[in-house]
C-alpha positions as CSV (number, residue, x, y, z in Angstrom):
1,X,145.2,-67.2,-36.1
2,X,141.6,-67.6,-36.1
3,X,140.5,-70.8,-35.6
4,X,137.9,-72.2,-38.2
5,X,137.0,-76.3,-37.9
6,X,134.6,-76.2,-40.9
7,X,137.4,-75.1,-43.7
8,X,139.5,-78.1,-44.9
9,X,142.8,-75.6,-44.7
10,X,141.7,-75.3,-40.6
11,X,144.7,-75.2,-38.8
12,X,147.3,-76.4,-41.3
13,X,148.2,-72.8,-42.1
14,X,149.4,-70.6,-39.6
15,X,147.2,-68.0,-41.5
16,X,144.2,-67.5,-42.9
17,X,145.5,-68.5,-47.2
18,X,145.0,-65.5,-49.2
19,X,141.9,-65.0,-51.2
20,X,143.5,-65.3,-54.2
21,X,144.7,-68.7,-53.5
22,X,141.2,-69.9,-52.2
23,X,139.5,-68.5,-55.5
24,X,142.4,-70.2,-57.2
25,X,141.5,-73.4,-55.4
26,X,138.0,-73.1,-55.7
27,X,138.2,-72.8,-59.5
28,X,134.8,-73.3,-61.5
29,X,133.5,-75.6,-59.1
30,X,132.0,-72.6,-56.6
31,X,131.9,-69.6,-59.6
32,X,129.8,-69.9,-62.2
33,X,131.9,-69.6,-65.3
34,X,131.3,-71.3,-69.2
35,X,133.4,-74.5,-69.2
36,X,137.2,-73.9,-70.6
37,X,136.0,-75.8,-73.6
38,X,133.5,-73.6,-74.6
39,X,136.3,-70.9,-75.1
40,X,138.3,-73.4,-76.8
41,X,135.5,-74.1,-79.8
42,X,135.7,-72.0,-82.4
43,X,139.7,-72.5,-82.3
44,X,138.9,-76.2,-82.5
45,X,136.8,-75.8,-85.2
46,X,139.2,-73.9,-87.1
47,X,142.1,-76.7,-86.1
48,X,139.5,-79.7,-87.3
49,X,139.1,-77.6,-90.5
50,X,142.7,-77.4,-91.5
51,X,143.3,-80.5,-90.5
52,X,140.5,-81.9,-92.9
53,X,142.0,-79.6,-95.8
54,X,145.4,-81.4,-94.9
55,X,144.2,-84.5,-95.2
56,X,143.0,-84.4,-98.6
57,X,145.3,-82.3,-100.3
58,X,147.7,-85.3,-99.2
59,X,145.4,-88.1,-100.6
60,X,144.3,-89.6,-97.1
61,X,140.9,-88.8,-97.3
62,X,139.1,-88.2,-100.4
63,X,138.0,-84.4,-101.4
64,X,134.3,-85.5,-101.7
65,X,135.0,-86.4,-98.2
66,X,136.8,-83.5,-96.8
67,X,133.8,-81.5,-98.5
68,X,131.5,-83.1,-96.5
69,X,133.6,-83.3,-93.1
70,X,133.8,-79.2,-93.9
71,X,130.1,-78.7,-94.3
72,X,129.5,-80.1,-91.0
73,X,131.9,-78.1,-89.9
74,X,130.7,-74.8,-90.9
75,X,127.4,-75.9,-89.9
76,X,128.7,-76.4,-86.3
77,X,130.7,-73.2,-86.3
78,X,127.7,-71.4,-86.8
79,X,125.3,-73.1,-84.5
80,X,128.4,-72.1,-81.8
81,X,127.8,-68.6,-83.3
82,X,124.5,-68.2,-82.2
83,X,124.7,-70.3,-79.3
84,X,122.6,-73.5,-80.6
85,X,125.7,-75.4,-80.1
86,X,127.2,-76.3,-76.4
87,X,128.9,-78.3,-75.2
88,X,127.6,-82.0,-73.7
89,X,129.5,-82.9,-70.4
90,X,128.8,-86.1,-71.0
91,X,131.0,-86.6,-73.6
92,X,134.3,-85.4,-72.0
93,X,135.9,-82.6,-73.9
94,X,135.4,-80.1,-77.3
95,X,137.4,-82.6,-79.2
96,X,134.6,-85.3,-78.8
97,X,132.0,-83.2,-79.1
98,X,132.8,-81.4,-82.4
């Protein structure tokens, strides 16, 4: 085994780990890659857009509402679309940010 101080596997392994498992550990914080979340909005749009249409039909929100909460929507979905909408780190997730 070569022997190699500066990695934080060093001599813990009685091999060098595959490169697989270092990419795998590595992750998005060495390869630059869109956040997960980014991949996940227009599938959370589409959730948050049943959801409103749910919520109305059953008489927890009011249509006028639900009208509203879906014209932001679509407006969102369509800044995504065209890339005018990303999502903020600082505000944790796609759930928060929609």
């Amino acid at each position: 085994m070569e022997k190699n101080t500066q990695k934080l596997w060093g001599a813990a392994f009685s091999q060098k780990p595959s490169e697989a498992v270092i990419a795998f550990t590595a992750g998005r914080d060495v390869v630059a890659v869109s956040p997960a979340d980014e991949k996940l909005l227009p599938y959370d749009l589409w959730v948050n857009k049943a959801h409103c249409v749910m919520l109305a039909k059953i008489g927890i929100i009011p249509k006028s509402d639900a009208g509203k909460i879906l014209k932001g929507l679509v407006e969102l979905e369509a800044l995504a679309k065209t890339g005018k909408f990303t999502i903020d780190p600082a505000k944790e997730d796609v759930h928060t940010n929609i």
